[in-house]
C-alpha positions in Angstrom: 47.5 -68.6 5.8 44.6 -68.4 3.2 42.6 -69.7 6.3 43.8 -67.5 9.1 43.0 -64.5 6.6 39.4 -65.3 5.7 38.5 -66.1 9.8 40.2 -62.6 10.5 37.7 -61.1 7.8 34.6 -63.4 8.9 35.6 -61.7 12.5 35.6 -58.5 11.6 31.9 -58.7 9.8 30.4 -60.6 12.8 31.8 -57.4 15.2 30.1 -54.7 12.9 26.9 -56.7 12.3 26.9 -57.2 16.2 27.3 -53.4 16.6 25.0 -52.2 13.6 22.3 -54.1 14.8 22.8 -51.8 18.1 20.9 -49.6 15.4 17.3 -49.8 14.6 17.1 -48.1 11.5 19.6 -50.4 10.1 17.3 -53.3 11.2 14.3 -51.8 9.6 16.4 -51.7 6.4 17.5 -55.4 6.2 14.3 -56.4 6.8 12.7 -54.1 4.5 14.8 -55.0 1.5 14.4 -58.9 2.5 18.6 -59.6 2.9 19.3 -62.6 4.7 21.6 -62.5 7.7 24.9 -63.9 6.3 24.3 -61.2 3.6 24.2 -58.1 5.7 27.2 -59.5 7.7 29.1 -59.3 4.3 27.8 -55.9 3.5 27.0 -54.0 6.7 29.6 -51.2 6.3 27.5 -50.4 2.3 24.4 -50.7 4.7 25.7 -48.2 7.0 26.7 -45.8 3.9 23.1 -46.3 2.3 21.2 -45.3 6.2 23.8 -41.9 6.0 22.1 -41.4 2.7 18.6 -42.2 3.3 18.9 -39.9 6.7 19.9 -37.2 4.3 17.0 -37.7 1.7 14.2 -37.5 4.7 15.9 -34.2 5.9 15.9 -32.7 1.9 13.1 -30.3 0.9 14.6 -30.0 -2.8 17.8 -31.4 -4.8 19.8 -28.3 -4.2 20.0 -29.4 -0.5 21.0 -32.8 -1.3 24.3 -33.6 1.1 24.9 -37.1 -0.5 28.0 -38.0 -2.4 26.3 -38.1 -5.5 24.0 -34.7 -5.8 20.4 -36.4 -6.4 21.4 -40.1 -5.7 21.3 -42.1 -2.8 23.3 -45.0 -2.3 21.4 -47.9 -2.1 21.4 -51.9 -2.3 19.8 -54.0 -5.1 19.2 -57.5 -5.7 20.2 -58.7 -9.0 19.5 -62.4 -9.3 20.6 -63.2 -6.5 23.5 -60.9 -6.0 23.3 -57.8 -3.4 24.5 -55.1 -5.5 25.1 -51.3 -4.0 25.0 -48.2 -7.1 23.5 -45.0 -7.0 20.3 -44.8 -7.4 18.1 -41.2 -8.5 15.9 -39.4 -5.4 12.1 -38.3 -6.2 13.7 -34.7 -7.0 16.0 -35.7 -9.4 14.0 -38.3 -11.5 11.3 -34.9 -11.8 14.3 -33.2 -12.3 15.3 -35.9 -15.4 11.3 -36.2 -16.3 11.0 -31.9 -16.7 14.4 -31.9 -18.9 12.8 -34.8 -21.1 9.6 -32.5 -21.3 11.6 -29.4 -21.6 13.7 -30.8 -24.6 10.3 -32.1 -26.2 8.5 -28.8 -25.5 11.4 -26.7 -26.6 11.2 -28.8 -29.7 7.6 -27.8 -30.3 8.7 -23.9 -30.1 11.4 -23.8 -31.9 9.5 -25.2 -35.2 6.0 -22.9 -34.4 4.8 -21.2 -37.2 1.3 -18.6 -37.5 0.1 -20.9 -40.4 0.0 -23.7 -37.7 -2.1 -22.0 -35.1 -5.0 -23.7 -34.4 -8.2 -20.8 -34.6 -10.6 -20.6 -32.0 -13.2 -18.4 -30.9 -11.2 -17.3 -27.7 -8.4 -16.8 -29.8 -10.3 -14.0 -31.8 -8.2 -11.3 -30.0 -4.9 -12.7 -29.9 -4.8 -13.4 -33.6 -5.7 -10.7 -34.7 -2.7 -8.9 -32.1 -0.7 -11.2 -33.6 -0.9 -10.9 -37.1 -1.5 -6.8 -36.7 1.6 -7.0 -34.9 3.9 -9.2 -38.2 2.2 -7.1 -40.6 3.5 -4.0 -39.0 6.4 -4.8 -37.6 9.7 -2.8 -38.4 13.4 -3.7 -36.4 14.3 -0.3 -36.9 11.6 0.9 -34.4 10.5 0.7 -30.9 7.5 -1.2 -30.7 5.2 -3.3 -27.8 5.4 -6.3 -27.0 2.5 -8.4 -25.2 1.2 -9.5 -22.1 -0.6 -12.4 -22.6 -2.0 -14.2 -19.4 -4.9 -16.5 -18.7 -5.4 -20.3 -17.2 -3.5 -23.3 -17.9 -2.7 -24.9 -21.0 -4.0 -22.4 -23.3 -1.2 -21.9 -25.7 -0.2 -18.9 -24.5 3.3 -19.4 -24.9 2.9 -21.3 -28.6 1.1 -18.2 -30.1 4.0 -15.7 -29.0 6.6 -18.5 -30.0 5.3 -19.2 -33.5 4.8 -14.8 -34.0 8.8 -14.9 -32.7 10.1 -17.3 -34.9 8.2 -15.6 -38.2 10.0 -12.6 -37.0 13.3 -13.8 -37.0 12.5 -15.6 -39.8 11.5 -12.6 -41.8 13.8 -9.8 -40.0 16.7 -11.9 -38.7 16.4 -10.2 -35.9 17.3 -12.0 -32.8 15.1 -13.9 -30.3 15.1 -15.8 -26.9 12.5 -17.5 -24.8 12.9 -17.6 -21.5 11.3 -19.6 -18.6 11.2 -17.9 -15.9 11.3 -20.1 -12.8 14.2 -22.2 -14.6 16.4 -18.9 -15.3 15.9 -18.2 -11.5 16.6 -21.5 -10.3 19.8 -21.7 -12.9 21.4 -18.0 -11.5 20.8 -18.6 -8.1 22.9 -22.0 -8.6 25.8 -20.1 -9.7 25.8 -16.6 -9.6 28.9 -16.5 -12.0 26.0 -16.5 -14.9 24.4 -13.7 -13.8 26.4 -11.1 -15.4 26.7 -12.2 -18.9 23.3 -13.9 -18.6 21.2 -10.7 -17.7 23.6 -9.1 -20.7 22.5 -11.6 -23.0 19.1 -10.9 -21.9 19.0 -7.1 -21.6 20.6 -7.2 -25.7 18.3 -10.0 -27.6 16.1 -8.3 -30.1 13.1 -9.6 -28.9 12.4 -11.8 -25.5 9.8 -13.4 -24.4 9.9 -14.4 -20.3 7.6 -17.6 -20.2 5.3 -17.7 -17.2 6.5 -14.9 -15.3 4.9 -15.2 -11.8 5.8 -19.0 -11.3 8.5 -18.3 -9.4 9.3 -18.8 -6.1 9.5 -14.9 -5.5 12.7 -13.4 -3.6 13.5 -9.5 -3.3 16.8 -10.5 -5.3 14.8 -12.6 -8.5 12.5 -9.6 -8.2 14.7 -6.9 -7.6 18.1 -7.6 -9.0 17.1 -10.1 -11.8 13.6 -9.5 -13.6 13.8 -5.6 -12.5 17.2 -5.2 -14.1 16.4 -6.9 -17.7 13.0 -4.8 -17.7 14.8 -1.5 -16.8 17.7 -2.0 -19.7 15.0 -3.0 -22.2 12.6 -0.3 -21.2 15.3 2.4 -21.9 16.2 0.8 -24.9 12.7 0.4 -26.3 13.1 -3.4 -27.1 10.5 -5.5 -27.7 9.7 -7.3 -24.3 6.8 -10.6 -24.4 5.5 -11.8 -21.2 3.4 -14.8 -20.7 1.5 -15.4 -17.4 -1.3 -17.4 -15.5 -2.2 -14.2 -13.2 -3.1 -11.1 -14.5 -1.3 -7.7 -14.1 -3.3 -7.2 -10.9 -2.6 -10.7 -9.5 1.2 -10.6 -10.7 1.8 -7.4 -8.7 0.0 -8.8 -5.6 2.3 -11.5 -6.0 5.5 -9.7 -6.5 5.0 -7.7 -3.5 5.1 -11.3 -0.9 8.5 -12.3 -0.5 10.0 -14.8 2.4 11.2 -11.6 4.4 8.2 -8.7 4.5 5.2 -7.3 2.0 7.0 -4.5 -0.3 4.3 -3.2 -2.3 6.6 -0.6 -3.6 8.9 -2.5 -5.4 6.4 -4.8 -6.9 4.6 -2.0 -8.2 7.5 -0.5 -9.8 7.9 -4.2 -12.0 4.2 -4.0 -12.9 5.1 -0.2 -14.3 7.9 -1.2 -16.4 5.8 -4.5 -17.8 3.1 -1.9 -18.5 5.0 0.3 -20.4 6.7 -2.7 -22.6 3.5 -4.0 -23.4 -0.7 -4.4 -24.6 -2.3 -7.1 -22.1 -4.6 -9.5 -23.5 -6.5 -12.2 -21.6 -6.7 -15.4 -23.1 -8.9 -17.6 -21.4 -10.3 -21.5 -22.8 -9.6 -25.3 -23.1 -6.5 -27.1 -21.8 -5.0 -28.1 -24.5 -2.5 -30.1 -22.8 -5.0 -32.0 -20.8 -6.6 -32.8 -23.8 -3.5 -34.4 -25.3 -3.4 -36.0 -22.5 -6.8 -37.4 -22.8 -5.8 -38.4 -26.4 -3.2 -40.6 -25.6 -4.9 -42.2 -22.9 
């Protein structure tokens, strides 16, 4: 009986081997990932689930389109000393999607412990440090006060300066704090809108915010509109201190605000570059990459 039972089964793979070789892509993959014959009669079926996958992945333009079973996985065989072994394995979008958390955690690290006795002082820093330490020595909870615009290239520490002024603050003041990437809180709502509300609350009520590389984004009339435009309304009316970091100026942020997928609205983008003018001073802050440098360092 034993017998009869494993000819049915050796049957049954020669049948879909015969048929999936009907298939050139399937083929292409055997070959490709060097599986002997007998092999990929025992395991065509796992072959057939991994070519699904793979079709998905060359039809994906980001990991929020993935349609495998595994969101940012494909299915896909291994050899493991011999042994043809089928897990999921991650796509290009979600190992830069693990690599940016494991910089994120790292670099959210790094702002949470800035301090202004650890800024490193610079000639093009001149400006800025003096904003910054003007702005601590002055500073009272109690009353409605600027924030900053600080924009210039890459890698400057742009968003180190603001981070380390933020943390004296709540240090000092207890007051309240958050620090906000921009392009990640868009990303994050637009994945599930059932954070909006409480998020753009929590947002609209910190003490003192800073949005991190505003004009990153990818820009839609809704991020624009219903997102960004909403926090900087609330907190303009309530005079709250609002800290902006940016590659683009003010002139280059509006011209990029007013470009969505749809149509040019120069209208609306001017009416964000308003409200970030009233909530703040604008300094440029232009020199070395710092982060190329470490870089450089470690290499």
């Amino acid at each position: 009986m034993e017998i009869k039972v494993n000819n049915n089964v050796k049957k049954k793979q020669d049948l879909e081997f015969k048929n999936a070789l009907k298939n050139d892509a399937y083929k292409t993959l055997v070959k490709k990932i060097k599986m002997s014959e007998e092999d990929a009669k025992k395991n065509t079926l796992k072959l057939l689930d991994s070519l699904e996958e793979l079709e998905h992945c060359k039809q994906c333009d980001s990991l929020y389109e993935c349609q495998n079973k595994v969101k940012g996985y494909v299915y896909f065989p291994e050899n493991k000393e011999g042994n043809w072994r089928f897990s999921y394995v991650p796509c290009k979008y979600q190992k830069s999607a693990m690599k940016s958390l494991k910089n994120k955690k790292t670099n959210q690290n790094i702002l949470d412990s800035a301090r202004l006795k650890d800024i490193k002082i610079t000639k093009n820093r001149t400006e800025i440090i003096k904003w910054i330490k003007n702005y601590y020595d002055k500073f009272d909870p109690f009353k409605t006060t600027k924030g900053l615009y600080l924009h210039g290239n890459f890698g400057t520490g742009k968003t180190y300066l603001l981070a380390a002024l933020l943390n004296e603050l709540k240090s000092k003041f207890n007051v309240s704090i958050e620090i906000v990437y921009v392009p990640e809180l868009l990303r994050k709502l637009k994945e599930d809108l059932n954070l909006v509300g409480d998020k753009l609350f929590a947002l609209e009520k910190v003490d003192i915010l800073l949005l991190d590389d505003i004009g990153a984004e990818k820009v839609t009339e809704w991020g624009r509109d219903e997102i960004i435009g909403t926090i900087l309304q609330t907190r303009m009316n309530s005079g709250m201190p609002t800290f902006f970091t940016s590659n683009l100026n003010i002139a280059e942020l509006e011209k990029n605000f007013s470009l969505t997928k749809d149509k040019e609205d120069q209208v609306k983008a001017k009416r964000i570059i308003e409200r970030i003018k009233y909530l703040t001073d604008d300094i440029e802050l232009l020199g070395n990459n710092y982060r190329e440098e470490k870089i450089n360092e470690k290499n």
